[in-house]
N, C-alpha and C positions, 0 to 999 in steps of 0.2 A: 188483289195481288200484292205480296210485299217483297221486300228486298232484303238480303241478308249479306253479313259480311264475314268471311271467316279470317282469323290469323294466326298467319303459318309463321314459326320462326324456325330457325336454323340450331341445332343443338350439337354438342361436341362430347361425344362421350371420354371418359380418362378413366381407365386403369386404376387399379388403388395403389398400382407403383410410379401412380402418372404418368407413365406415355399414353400415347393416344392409340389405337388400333387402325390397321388399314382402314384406307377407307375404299377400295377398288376389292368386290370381289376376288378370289381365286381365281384359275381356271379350273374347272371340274375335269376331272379324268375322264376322256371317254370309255364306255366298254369300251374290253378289245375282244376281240374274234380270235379267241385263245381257251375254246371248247373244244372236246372230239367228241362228234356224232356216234351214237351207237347204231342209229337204226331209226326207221319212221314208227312215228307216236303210235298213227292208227293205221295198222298195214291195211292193202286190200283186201277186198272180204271179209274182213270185222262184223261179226252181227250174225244177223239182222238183230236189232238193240228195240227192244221193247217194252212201253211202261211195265214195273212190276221189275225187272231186269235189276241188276247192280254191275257197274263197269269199277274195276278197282284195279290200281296203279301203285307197282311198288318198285323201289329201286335198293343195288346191293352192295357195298362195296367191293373191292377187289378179294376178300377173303369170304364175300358170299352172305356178310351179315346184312341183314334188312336197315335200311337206312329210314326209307319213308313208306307209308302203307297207307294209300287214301283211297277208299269207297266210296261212290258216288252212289244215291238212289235212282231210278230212272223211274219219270214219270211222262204222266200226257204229254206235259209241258217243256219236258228238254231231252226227247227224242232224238231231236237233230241236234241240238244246241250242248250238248252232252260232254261233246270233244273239248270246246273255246270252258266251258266249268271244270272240267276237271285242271285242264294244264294250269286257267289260272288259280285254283287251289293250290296245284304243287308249284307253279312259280311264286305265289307268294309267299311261299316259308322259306325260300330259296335267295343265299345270297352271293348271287354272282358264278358260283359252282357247278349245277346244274341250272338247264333252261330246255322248254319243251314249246318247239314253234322253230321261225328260221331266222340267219342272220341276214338283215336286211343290209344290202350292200351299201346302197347308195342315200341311209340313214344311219348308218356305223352302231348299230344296236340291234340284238335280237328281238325277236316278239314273234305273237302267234297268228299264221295265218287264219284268219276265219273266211274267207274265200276256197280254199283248197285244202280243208282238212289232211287230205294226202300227202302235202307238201309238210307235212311239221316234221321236226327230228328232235329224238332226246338229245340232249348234248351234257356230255359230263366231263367231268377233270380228265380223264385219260381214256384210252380201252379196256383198262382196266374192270373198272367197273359194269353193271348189269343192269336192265331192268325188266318189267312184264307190266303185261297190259290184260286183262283176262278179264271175261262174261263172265257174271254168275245168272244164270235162266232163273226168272220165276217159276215157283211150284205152279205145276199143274193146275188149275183152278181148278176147282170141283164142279163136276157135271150137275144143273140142277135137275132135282127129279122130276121125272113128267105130270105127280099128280101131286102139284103146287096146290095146298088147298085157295080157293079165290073167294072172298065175300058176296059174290053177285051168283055164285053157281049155284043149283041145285044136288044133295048129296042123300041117298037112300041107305038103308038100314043095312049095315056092312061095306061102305063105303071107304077106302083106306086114303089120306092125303097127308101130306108131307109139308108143316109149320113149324117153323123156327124149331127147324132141326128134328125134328122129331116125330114118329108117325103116329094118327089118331085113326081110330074106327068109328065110323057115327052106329047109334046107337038107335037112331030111329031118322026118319027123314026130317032135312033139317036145309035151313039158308039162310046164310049172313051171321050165324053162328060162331065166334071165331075160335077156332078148335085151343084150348089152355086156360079159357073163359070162364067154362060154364060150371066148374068145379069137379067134384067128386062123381057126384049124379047126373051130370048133363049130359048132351050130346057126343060129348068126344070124350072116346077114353084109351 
């Protein structure tokens, strides 16, 4: 076990016109609660929001031009969580002018509910200004076909199956064969 000592001393910075600088912080400005609400972030019945989905957030100013335009992907992983990423993507490019979440009374600063989604509001400089909230659906996935060819199956001479995309006819009976394989002359063509 040892013992160690450190030494602290006292420093005085100066100015290169030598005065010294405070030495007592400022007082920081609190926000103030001097946004107007447009409207809630994610109304009811939003959705249903599905991996594959895209949720995208844009805001306008008073003459209609697009200010901000954020897309989010939606995947397995932030189905629910979708709401608290997006706001803070657009609150963080945001300084002090918009804010998407609510003003906390009794902490004198906005921020975003992650307890009640429902509870959040845009909040911009005036009423002036606009924004939208909109789904984009994922495409339709493609139906797979029903005669997937499979390495374990048995397949007879005019048998049609469907690999990577694309359909083969066997040419004679055949198994474990994997239809793209066998070339020019093989089982699948």
């Amino acid at each position: 076990m040892g013992e160690g000592f450190y030494n602290c001393s006292d420093i005085t910075l100066t100015a290169s016109d030598g005065t010294n600088p405070p030495t007592d912080p400022g007082n920081p400005t609190d926000p103030a609660n001097n946004l107007t609400s447009l409207g809630y972030f994610v109304p009811q019945g939003f959705g249903p929001i599905e991996a594959g989905d895209t949720v995208r957030f844009r805001t306008f100013n008073a003459t209609g031009t697009e200010i901000v335009d954020l897309s989010l992907p939606i995947s397995a992983t932030n189905t629910s969580t979708w709401p608290a990423e997006l706001a803070d993507q657009f609150n963080s490019q945001q300084t002090g002018d918009w804010y998407v979440g609510i003003w906390h009374e009794a902490m004198s600063h906005y921020m975003f509910d992650t307890n009640n989604i429902y509870a959040n509001k845009v909040f911009a400089p005036d009423n002036t200004f606009s924004y939208a909230l909109s789904l984009i659906k994922a495409d339709t996935p493609p139906v797979d076909p029903v005669n997937l060819w499979k390495g374990d199956a048995i397949y007879n001479t005019g048998d049609v199956v469907t690999h990577n995309g694309r359909e083969w006819t066997a040419q004679w009976w055949t198994s474990g064969e994997e239809p793209g394989t066998t070339g020019d002359w093989g089982v699948w063509r």
